[in-house]
PDB file with one MODEL, atoms N, CA, C and O in Angstrom:
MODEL        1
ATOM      1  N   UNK A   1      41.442  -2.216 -11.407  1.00  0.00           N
ATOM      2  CA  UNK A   1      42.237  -2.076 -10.223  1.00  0.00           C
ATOM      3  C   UNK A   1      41.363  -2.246  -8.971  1.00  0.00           C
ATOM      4  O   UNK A   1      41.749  -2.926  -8.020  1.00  0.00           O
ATOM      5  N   UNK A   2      40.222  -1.638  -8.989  1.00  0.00           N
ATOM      6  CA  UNK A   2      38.890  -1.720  -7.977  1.00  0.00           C
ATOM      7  C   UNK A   2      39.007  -2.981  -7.758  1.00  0.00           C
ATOM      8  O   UNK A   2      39.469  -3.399  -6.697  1.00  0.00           O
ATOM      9  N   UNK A   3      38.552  -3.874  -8.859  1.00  0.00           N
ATOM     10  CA  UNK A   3      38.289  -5.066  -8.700  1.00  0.00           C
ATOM     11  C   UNK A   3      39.837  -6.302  -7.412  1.00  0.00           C
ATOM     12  O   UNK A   3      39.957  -7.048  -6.440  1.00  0.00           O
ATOM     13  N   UNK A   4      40.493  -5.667  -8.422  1.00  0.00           N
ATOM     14  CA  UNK A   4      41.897  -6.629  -8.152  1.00  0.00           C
ATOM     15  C   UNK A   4      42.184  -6.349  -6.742  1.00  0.00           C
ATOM     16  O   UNK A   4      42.890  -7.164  -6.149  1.00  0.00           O
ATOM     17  N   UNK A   5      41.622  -5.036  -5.940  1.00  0.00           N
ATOM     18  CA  UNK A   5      42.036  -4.533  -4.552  1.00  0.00           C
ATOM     19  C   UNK A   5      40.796  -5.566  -3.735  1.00  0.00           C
ATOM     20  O   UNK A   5      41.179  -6.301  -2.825  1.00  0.00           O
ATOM     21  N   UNK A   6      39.785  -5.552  -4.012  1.00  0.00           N
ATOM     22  CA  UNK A   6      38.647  -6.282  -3.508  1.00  0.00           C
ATOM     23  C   UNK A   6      38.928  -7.955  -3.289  1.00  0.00           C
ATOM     24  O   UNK A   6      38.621  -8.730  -2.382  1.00  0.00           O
ATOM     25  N   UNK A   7      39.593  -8.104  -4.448  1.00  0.00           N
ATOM     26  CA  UNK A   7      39.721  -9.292  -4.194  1.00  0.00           C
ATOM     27  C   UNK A   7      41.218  -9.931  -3.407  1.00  0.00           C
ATOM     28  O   UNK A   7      41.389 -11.108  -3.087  1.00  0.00           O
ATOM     29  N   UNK A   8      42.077  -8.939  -3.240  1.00  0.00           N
ATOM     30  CA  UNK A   8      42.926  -8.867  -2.291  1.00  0.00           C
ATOM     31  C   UNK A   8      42.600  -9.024  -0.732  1.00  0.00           C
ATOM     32  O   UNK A   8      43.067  -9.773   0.125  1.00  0.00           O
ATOM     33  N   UNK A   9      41.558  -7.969  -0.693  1.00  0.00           N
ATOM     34  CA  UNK A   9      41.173  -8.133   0.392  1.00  0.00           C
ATOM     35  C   UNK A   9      40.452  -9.112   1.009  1.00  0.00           C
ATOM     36  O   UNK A   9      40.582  -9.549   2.153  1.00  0.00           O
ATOM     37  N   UNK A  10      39.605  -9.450   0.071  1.00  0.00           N
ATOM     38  CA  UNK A  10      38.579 -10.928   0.415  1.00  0.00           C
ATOM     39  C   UNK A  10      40.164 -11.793   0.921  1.00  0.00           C
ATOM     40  O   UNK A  10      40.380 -12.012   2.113  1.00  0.00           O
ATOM     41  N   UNK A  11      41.064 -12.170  -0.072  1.00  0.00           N
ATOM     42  CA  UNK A  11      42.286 -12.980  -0.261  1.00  0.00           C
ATOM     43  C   UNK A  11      42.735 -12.870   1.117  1.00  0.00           C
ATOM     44  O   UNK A  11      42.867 -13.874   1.817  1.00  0.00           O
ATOM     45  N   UNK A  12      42.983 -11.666   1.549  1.00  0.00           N
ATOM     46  CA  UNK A  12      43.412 -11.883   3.327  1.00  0.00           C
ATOM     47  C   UNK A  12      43.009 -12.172   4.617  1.00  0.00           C
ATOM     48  O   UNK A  12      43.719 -12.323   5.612  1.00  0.00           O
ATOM     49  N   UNK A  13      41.028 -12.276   4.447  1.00  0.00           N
ATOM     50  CA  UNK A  13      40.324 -12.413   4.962  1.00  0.00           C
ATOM     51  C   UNK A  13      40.851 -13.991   5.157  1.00  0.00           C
ATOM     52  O   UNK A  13      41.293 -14.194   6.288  1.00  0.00           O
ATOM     53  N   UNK A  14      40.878 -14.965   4.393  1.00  0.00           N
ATOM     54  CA  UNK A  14      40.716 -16.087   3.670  1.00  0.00           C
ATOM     55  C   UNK A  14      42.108 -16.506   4.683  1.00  0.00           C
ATOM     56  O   UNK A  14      41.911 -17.268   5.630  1.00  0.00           O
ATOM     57  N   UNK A  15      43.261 -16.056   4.466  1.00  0.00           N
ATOM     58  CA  UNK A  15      44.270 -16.224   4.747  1.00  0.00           C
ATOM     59  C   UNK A  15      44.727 -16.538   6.299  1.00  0.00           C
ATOM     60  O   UNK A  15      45.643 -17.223   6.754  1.00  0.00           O
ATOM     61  N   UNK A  16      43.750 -15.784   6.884  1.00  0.00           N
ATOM     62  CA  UNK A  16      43.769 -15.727   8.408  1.00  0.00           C
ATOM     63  C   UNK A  16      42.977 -17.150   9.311  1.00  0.00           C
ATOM     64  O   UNK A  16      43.099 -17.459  10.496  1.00  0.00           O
ATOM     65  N   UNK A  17      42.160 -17.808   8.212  1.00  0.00           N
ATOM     66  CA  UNK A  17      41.610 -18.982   8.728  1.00  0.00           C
ATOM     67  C   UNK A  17      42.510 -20.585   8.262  1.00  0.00           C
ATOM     68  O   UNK A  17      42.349 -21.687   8.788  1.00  0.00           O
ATOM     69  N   UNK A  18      43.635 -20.148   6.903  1.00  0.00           N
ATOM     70  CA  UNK A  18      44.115 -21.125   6.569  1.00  0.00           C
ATOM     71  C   UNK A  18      45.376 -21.780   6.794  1.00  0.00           C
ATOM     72  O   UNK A  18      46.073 -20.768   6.717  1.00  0.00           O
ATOM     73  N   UNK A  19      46.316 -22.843   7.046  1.00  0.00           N
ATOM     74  CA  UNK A  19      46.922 -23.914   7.606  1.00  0.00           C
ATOM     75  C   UNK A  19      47.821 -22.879   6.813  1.00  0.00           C
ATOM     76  O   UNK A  19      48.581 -22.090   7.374  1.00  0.00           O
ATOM     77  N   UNK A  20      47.612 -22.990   5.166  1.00  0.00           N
ATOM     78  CA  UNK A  20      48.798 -22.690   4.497  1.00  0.00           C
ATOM     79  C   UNK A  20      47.891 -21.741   3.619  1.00  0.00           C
ATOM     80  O   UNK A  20      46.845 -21.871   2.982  1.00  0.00           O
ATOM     81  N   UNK A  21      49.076 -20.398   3.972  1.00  0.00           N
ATOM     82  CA  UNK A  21      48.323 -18.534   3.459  1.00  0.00           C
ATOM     83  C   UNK A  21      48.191 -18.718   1.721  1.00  0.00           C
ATOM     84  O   UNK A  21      47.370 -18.147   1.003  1.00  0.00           O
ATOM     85  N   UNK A  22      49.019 -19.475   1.391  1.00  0.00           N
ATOM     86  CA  UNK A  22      49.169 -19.314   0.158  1.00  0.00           C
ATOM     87  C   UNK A  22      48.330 -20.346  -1.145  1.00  0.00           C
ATOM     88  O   UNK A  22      48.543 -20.471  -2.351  1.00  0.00           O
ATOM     89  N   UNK A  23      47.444 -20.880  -0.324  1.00  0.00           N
ATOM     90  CA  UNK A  23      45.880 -21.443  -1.017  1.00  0.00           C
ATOM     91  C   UNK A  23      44.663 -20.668  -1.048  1.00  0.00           C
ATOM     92  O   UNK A  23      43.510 -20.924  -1.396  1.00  0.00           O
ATOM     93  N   UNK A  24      45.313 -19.530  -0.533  1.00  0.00           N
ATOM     94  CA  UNK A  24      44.149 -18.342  -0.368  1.00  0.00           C
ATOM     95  C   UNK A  24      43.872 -17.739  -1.591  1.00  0.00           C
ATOM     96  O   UNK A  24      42.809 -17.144  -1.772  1.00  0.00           O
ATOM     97  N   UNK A  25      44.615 -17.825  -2.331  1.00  0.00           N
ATOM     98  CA  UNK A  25      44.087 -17.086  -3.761  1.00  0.00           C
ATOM     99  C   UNK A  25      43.118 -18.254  -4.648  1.00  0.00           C
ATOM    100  O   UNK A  25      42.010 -18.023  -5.133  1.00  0.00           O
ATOM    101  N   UNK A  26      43.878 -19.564  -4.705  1.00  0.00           N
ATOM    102  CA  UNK A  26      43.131 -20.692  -4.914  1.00  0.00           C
ATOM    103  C   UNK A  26      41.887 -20.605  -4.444  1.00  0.00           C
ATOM    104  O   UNK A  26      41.059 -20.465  -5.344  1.00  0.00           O
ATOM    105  N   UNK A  27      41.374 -20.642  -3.169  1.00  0.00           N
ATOM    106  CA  UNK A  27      40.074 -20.572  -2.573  1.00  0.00           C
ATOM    107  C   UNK A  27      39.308 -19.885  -3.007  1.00  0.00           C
ATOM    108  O   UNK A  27      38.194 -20.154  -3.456  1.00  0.00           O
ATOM    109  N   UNK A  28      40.009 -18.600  -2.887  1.00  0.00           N
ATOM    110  CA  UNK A  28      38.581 -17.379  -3.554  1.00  0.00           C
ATOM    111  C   UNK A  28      38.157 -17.825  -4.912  1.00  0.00           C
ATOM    112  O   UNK A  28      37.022 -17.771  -5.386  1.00  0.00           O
ATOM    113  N   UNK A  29      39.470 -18.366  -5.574  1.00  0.00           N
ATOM    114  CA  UNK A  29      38.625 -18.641  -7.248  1.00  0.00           C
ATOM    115  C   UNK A  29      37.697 -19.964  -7.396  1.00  0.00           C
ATOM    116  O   UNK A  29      37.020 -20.243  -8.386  1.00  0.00           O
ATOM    117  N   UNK A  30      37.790 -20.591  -6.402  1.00  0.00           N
ATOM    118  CA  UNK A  30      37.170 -22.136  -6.300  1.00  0.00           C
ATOM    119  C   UNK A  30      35.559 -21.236  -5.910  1.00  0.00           C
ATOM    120  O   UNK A  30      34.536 -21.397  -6.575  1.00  0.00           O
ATOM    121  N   UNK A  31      35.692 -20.155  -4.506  1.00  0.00           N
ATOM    122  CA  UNK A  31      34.919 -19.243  -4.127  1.00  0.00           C
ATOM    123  C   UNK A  31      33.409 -18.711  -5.216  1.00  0.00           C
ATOM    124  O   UNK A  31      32.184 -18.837  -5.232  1.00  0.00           O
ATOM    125  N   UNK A  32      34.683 -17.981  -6.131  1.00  0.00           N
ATOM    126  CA  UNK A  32      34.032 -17.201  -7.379  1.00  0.00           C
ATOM    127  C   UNK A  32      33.405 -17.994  -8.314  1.00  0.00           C
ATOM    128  O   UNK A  32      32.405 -17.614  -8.924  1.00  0.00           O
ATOM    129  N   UNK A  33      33.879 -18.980  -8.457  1.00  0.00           N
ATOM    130  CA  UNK A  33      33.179 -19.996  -9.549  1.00  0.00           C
ATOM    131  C   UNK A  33      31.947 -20.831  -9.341  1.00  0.00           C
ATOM    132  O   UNK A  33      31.434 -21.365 -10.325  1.00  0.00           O
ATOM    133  N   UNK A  34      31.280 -21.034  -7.799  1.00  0.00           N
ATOM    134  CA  UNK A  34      30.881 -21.775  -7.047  1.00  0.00           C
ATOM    135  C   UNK A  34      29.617 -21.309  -7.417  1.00  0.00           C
ATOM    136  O   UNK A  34      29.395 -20.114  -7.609  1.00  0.00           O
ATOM    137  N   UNK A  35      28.674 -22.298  -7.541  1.00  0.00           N
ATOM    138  CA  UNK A  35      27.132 -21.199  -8.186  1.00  0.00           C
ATOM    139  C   UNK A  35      26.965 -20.659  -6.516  1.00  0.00           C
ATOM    140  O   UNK A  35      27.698 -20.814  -5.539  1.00  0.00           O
ATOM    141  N   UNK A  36      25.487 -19.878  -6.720  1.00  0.00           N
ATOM    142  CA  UNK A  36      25.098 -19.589  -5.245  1.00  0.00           C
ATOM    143  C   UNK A  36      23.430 -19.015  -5.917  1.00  0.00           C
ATOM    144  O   UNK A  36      23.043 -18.542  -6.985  1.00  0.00           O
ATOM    145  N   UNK A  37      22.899 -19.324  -4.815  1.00  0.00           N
ATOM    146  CA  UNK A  37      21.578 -18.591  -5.300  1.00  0.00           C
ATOM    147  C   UNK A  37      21.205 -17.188  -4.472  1.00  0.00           C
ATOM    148  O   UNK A  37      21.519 -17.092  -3.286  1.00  0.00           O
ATOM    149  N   UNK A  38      20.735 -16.449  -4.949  1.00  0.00           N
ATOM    150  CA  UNK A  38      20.133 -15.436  -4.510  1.00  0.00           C
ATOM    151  C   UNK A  38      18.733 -15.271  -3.987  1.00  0.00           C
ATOM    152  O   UNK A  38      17.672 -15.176  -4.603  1.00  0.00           O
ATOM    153  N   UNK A  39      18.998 -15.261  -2.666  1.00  0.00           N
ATOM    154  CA  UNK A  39      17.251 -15.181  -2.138  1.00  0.00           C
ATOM    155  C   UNK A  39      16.788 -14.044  -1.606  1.00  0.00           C
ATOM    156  O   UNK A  39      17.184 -13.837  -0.459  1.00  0.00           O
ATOM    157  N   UNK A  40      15.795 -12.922  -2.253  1.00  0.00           N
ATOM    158  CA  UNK A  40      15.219 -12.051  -1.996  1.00  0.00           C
ATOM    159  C   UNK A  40      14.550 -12.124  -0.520  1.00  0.00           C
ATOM    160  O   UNK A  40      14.444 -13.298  -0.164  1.00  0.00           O
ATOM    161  N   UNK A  41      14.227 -11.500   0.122  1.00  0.00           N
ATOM    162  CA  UNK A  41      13.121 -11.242   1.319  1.00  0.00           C
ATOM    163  C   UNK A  41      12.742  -9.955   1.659  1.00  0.00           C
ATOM    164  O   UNK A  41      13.190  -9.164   2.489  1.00  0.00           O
ATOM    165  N   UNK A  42      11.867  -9.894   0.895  1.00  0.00           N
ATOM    166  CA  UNK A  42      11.430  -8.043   0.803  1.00  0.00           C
ATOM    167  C   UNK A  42      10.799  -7.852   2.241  1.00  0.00           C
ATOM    168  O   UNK A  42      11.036  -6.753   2.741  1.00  0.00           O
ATOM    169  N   UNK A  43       9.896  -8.888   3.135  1.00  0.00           N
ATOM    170  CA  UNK A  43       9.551  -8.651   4.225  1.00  0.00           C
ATOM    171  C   UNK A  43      10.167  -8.205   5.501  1.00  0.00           C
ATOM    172  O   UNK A  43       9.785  -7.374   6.325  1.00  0.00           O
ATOM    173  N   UNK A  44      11.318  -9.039   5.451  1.00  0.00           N
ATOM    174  CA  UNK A  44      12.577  -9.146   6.024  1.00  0.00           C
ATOM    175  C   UNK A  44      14.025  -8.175   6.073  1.00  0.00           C
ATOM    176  O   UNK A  44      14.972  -8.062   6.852  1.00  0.00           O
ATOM    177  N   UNK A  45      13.597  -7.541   4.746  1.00  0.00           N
ATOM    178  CA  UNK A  45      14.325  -6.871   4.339  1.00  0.00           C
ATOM    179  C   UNK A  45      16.253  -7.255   3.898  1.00  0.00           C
ATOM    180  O   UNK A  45      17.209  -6.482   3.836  1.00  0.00           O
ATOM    181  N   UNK A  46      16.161  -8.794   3.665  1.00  0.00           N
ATOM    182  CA  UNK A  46      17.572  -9.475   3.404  1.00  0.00           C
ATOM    183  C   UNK A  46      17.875  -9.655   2.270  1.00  0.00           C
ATOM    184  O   UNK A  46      16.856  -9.520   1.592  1.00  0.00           O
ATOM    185  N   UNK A  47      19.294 -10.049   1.251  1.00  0.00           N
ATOM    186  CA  UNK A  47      19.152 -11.122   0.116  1.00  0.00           C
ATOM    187  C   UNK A  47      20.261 -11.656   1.272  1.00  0.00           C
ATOM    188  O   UNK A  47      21.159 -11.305   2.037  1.00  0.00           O
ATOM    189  N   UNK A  48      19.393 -12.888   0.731  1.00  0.00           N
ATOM    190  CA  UNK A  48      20.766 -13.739   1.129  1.00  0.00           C
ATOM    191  C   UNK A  48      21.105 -14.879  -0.252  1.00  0.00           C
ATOM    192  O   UNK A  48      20.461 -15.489  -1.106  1.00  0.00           O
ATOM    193  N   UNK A  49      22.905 -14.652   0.284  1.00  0.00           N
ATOM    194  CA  UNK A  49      23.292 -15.173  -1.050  1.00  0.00           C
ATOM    195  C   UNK A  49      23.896 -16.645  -0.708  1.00  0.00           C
ATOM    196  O   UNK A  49      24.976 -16.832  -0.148  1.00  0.00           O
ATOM    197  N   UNK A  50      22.989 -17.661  -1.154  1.00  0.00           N
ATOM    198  CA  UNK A  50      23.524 -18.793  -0.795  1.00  0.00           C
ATOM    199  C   UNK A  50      24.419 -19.711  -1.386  1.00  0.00           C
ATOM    200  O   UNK A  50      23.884 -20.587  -2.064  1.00  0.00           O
ATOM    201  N   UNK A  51      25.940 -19.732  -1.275  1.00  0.00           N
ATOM    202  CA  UNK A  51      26.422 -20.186  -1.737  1.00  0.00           C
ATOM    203  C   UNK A  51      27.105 -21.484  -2.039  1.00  0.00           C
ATOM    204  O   UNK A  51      28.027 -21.563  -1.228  1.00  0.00           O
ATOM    205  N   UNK A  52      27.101 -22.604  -2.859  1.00  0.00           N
ATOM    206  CA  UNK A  52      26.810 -23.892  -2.981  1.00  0.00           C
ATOM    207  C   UNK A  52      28.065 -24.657  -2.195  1.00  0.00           C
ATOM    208  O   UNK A  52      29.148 -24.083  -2.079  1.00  0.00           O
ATOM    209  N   UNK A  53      27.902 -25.634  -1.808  1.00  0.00           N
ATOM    210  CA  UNK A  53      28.996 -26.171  -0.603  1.00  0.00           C
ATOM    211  C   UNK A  53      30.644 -26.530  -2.022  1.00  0.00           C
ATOM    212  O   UNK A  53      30.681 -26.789  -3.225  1.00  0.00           O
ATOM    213  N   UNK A  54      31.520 -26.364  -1.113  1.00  0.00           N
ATOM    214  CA  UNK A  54      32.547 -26.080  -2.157  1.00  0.00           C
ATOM    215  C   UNK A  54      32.940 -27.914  -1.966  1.00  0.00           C
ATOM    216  O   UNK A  54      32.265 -28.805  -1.450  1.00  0.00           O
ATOM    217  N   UNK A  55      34.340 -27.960  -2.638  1.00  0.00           N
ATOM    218  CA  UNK A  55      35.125 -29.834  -2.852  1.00  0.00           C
ATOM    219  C   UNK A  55      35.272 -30.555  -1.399  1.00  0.00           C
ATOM    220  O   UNK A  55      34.959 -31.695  -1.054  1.00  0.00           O
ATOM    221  N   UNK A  56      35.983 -29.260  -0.521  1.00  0.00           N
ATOM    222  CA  UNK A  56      36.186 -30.148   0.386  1.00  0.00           C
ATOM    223  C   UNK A  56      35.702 -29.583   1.877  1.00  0.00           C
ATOM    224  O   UNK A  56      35.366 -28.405   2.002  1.00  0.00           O
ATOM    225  N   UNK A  57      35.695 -30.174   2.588  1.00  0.00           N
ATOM    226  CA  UNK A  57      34.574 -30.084   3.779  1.00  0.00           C
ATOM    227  C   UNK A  57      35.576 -28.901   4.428  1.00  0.00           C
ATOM    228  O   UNK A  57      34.966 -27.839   4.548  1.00  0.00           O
ATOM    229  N   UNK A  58      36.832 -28.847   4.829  1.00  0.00           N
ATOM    230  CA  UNK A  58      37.590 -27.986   5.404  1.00  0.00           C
ATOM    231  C   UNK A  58      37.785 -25.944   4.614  1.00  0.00           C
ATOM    232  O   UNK A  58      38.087 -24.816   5.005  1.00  0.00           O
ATOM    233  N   UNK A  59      37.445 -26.516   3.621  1.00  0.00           N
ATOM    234  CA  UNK A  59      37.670 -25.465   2.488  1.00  0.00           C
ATOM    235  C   UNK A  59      35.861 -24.987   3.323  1.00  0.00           C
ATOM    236  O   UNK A  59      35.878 -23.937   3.964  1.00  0.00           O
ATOM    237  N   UNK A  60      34.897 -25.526   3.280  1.00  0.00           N
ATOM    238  CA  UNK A  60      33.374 -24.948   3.741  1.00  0.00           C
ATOM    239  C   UNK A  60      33.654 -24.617   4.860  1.00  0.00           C
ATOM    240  O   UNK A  60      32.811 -23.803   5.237  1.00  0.00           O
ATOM    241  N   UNK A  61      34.377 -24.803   5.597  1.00  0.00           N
ATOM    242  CA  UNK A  61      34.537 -23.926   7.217  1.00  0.00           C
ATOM    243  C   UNK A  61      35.003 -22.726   6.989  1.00  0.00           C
ATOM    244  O   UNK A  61      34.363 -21.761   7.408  1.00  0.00           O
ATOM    245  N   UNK A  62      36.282 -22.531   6.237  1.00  0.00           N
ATOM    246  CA  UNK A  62      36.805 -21.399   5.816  1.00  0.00           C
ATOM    247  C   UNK A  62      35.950 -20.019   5.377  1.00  0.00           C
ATOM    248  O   UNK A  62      36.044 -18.855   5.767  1.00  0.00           O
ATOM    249  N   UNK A  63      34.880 -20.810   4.174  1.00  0.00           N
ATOM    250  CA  UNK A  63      33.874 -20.177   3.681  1.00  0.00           C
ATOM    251  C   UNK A  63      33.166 -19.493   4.771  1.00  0.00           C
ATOM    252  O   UNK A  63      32.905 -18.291   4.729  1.00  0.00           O
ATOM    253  N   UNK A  64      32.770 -20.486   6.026  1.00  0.00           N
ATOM    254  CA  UNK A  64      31.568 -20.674   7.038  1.00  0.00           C
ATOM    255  C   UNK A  64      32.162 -18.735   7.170  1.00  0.00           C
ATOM    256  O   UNK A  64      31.790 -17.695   6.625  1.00  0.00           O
ATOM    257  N   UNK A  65      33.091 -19.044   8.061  1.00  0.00           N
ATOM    258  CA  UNK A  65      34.326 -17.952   8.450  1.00  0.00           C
ATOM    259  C   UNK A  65      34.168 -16.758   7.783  1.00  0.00           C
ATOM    260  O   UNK A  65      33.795 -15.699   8.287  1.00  0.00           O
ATOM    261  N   UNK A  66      34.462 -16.961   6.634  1.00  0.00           N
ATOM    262  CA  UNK A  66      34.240 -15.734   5.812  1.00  0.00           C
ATOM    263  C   UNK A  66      32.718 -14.928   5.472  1.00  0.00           C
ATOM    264  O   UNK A  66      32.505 -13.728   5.299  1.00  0.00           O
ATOM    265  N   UNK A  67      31.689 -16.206   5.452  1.00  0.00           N
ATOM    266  CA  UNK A  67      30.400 -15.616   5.683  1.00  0.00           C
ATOM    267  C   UNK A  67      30.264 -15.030   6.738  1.00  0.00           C
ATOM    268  O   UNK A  67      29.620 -13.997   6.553  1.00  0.00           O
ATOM    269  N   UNK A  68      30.650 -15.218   8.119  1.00  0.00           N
ATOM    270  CA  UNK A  68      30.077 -14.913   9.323  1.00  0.00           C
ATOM    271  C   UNK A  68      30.884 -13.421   9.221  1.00  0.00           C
ATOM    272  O   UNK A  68      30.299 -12.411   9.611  1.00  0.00           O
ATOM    273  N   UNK A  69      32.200 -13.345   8.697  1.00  0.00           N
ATOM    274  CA  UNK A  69      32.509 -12.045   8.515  1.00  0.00           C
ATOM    275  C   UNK A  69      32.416 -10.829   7.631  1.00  0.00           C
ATOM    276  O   UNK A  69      33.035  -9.771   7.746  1.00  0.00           O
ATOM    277  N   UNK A  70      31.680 -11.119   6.885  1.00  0.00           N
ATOM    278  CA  UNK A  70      30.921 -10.525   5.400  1.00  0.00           C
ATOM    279  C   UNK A  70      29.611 -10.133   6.356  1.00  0.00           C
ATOM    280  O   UNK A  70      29.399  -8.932   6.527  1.00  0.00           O
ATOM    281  N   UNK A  71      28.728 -11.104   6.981  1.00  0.00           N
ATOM    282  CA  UNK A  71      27.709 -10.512   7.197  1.00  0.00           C
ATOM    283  C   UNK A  71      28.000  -9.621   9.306  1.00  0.00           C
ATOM    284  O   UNK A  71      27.329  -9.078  10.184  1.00  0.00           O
ATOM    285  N   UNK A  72      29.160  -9.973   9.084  1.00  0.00           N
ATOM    286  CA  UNK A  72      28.925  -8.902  10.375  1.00  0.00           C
ATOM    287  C   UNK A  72      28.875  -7.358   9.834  1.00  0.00           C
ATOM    288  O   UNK A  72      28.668  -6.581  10.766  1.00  0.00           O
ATOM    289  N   UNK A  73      29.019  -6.685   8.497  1.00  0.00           N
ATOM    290  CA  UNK A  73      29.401  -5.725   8.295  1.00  0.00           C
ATOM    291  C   UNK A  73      27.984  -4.736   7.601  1.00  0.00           C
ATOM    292  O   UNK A  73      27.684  -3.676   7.051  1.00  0.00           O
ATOM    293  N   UNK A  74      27.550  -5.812   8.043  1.00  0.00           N
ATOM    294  CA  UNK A  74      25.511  -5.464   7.661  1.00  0.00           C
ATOM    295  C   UNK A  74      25.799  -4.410   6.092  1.00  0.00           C
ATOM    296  O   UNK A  74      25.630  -3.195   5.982  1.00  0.00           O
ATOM    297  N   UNK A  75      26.069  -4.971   5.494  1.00  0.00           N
ATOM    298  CA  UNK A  75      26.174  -4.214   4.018  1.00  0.00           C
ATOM    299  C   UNK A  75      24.539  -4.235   3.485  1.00  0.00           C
ATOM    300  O   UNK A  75      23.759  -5.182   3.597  1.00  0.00           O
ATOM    301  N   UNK A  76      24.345  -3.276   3.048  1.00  0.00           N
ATOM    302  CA  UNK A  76      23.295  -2.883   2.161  1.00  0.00           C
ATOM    303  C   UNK A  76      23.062  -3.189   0.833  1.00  0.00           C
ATOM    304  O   UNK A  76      23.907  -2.531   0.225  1.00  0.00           O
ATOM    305  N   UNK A  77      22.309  -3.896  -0.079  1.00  0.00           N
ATOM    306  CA  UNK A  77      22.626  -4.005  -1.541  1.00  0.00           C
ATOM    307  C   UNK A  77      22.211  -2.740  -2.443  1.00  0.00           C
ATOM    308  O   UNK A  77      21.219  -2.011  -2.438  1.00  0.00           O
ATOM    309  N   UNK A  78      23.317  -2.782  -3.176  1.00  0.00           N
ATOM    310  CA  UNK A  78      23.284  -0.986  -3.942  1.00  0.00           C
ATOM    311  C   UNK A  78      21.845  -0.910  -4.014  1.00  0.00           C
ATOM    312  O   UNK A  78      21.339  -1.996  -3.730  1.00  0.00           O
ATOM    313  N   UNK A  79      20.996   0.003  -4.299  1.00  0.00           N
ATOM    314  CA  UNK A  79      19.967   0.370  -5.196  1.00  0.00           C
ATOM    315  C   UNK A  79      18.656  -0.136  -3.867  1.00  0.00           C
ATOM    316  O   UNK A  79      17.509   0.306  -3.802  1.00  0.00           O
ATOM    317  N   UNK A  80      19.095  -0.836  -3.234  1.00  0.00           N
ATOM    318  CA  UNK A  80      17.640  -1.702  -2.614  1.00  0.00           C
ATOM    319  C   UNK A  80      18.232  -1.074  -0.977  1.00  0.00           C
ATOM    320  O   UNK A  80      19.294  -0.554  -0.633  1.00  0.00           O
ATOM    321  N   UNK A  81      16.989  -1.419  -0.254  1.00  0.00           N
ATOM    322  CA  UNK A  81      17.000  -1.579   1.569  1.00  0.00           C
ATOM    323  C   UNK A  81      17.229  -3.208   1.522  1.00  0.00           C
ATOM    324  O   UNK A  81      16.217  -3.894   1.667  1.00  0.00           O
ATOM    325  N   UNK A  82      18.080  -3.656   1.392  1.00  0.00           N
ATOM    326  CA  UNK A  82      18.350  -5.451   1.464  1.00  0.00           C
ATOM    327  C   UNK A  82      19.195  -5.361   1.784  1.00  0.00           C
ATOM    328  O   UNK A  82      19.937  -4.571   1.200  1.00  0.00           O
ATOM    329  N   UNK A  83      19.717  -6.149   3.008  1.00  0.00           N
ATOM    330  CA  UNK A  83      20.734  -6.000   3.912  1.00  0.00           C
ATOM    331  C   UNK A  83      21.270  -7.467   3.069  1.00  0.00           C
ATOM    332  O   UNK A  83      20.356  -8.255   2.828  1.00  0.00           O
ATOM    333  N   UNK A  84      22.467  -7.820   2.677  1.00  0.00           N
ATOM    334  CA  UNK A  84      22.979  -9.053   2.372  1.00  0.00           C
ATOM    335  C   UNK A  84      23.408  -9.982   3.582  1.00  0.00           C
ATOM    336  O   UNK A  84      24.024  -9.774   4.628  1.00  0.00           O
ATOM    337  N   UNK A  85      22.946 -10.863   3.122  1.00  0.00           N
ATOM    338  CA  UNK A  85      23.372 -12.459   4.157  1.00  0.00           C
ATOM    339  C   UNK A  85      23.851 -13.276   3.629  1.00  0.00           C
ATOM    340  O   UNK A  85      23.227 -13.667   2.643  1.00  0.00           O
ATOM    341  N   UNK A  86      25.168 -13.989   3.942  1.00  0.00           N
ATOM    342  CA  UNK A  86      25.841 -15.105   3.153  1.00  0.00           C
ATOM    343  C   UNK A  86      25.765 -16.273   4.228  1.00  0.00           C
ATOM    344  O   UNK A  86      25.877 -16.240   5.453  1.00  0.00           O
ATOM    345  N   UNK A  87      25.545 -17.263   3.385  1.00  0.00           N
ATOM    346  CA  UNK A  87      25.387 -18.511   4.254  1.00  0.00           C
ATOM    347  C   UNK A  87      25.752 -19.419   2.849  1.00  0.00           C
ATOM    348  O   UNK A  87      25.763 -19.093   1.662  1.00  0.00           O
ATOM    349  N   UNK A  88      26.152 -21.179   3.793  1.00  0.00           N
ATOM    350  CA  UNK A  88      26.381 -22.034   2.700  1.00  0.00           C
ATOM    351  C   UNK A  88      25.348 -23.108   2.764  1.00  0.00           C
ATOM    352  O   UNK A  88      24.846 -23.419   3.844  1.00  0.00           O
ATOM    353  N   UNK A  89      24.954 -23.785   1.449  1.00  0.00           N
ATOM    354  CA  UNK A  89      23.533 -24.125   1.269  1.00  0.00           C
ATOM    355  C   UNK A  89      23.633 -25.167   0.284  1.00  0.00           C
ATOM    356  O   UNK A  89      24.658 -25.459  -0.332  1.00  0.00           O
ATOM    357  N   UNK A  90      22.531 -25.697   0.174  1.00  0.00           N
ATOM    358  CA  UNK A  90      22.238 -26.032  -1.544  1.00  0.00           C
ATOM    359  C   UNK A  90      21.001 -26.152  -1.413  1.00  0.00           C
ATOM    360  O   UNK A  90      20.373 -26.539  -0.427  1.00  0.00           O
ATOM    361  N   UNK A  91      20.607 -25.795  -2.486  1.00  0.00           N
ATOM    362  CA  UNK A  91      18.926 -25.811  -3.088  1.00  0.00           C
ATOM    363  C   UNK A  91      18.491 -26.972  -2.944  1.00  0.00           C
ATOM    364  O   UNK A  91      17.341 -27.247  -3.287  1.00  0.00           O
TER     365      UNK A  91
ENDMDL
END
């Protein structure tokens, strides 16, 4: 249920940047499936999680969007002082 509320919420985040609300569930799973790498910076004190550019160029703005609002919320990663950073990338 945790899970399914989380991803609701991501889902409305999503919703507020798109033409049509109801590709928003679509997105997140295109989202979830998408590799991403994880980059430590113990100096820095960040991970940032970089996640791989998605199909279509309009769908990566959305993302852009949703990163910039994920990392305004300066989240902490459980267990560590690593502040998470999402950005879109490729290795």
């Amino acid at each position: 249920m945790i899970a399914y509320r989380a991803e609701s919420s991501l889902v409305s985040l999503l919703r507020e940047h798109l033409a049509r609300s109801d590709d928003a569930r679509t997105l997140a799973r295109q989202i979830f499936e998408t590799e991403a790498d994880l980059l430590p910076d113990l100096n820095a004190k960040t991970l940032t999680v970089r996640i791989h550019h998605l199909t279509q160029s309009a769908h990566d703005e959305v993302l852009g969007k949703l990163c910039s609002a994920l990392n305004e919320t300066q989240t902490v990663f459980p267990g560590t002082d690593l502040t998470l950073s999402f950005k879109i990338g490729s290795s």
